[in-house]
C-alpha positions, 0 to 999 in steps of 0.5 A: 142073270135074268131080268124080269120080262116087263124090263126085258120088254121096257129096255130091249129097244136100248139093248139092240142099240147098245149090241148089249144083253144088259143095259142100265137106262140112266134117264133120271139118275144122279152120279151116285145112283149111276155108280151104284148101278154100275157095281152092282151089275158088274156083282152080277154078270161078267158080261158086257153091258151097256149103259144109256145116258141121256145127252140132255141130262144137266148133270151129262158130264158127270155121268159120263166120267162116273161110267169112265171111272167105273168102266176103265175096262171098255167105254164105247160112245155112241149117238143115235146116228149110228 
């Protein structure tokens, strides 16, 4: 799978943290933006990706359970301090 070179761009800083090749970037999405997401980048890659959600999101515990539903196979939590 490949991404375009201006999302490669937009998305690296968010990839090197999350130590993954894909990232989806949440930023504004709603839970049923979020899974759809999900299952269309598991339809494209058997790679591990990561997911960025914004910890200021109103709507953060939501998504954080729409990524434990989808991702049952690894869920990794990280913060900015690390």
């Amino acid at each position: 799978m490949s991404i375009s070179p201006y999302l490669s761009k937009l998305t690296q800083r968010g990839r090197e943290f999350l130590g993954s090749e894909l990232a989806i970037m949440v930023g504004a999405m709603n839970t049923d933006l979020l899974r759809a997401e999900i299952k269309a980048t598991c339809a494209l890659t058997t790679k591990p990706f990561g997911v960025n959600l914004i910890t200021m999101h109103p709507q953060l515990d939501a998504l954080i359970d729409v990524c434990v539903d989808t991702l049952r196979k690894q869920l990794q939590i990280r913060n900015g301090s690390e």
